[in-house]
LUMLO-291634 format. One record per residue (C-alpha): x, y, z. Coordinates in steps of 0.001 Angstrom, whole numbers, padded with zeros to 6 digits, always signed. Layout:
XYZ...
This chain:
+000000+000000+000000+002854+002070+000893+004275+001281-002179+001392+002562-003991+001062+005555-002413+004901+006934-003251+004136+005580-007038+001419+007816-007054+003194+010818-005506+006023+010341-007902+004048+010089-011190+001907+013582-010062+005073+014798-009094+006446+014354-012340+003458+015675-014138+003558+018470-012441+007288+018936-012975+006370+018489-017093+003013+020356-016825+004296+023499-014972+006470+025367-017543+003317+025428-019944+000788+026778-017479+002710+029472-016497+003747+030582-020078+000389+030526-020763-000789+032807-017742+002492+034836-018154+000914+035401-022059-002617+035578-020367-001464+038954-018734-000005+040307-022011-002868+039727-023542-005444+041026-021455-002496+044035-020962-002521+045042-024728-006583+044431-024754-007031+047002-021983-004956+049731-023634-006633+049036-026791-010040+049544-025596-008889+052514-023541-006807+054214-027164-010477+053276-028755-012694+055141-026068-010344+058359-026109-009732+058229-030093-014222+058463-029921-014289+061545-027334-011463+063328-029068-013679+062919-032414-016430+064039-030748-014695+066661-028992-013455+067757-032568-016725+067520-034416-017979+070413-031625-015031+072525-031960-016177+072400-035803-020028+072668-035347-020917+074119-031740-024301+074289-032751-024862+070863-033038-025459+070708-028957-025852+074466-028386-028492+076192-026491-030529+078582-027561-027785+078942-030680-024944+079818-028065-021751+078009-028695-020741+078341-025297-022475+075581-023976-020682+073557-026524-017401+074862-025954-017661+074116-022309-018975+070666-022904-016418+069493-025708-013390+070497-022884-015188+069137-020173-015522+065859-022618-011732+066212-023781-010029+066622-020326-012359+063327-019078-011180+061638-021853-007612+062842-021102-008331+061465-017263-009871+058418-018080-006407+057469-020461-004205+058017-017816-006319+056400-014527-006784+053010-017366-003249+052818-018855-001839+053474-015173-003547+049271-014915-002652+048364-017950+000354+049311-018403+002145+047690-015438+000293+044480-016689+002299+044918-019698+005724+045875-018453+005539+042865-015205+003263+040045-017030+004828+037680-014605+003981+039575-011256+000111+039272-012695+000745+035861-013474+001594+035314-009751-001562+037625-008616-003770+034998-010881-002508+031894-009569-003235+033416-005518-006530+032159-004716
């Protein structure tokens, strides 16, 4: 039974040993992954408010009250320096994810 028992051990032991490598390449890549996804989507969202912020600078009327471009001057900054804000609080996750893939990797494997 004994026997048994430290046969078993040994042959999980060894699959682990073979297995290993792979899963954590694969996490390690995970991280990249989901790193270059992140800034992607965050480039995407600031590339659409900077349009939009663009398309008022050209056309204030287009959300103006009462014909004032004020309003839409106001607004289109307001909407620019979010944009601006939002880049820098979502690459400040991303980013890291990118440049330490294996510290994630670690983070993902801790229950």
């Amino acid at each position: 039974m004994e026997n048994e028992i430290v046969k078993i051990l040994s042959d999980l032991s060894n699959f682990v040993k073979m297995v290993s490598p792979e899963v954590w390449n694969t996490l390690v890549r995970q991280q990249i992954i989901e790193g270059i996804l992140g800034l992607a989507a965050t480039i995407f969202v600031y590339c659409g408010m900077f349009i939009c912020f663009i398309l008022i600078k050209i056309n204030p009327k287009c959300i103006s009250i009462d014909g004032s471009p004020l309003p839409a001057a106001i607004f289109g900054s307001i909407l620019l320096a979010f944009a601006i804000a939002l880049t820098i609080l979502v690459a400040a996750q991303f980013i890291p994810q990118l440049l330490n893939p294996q510290y994630y990797a670690l983070m993902a494997i801790k229950p």
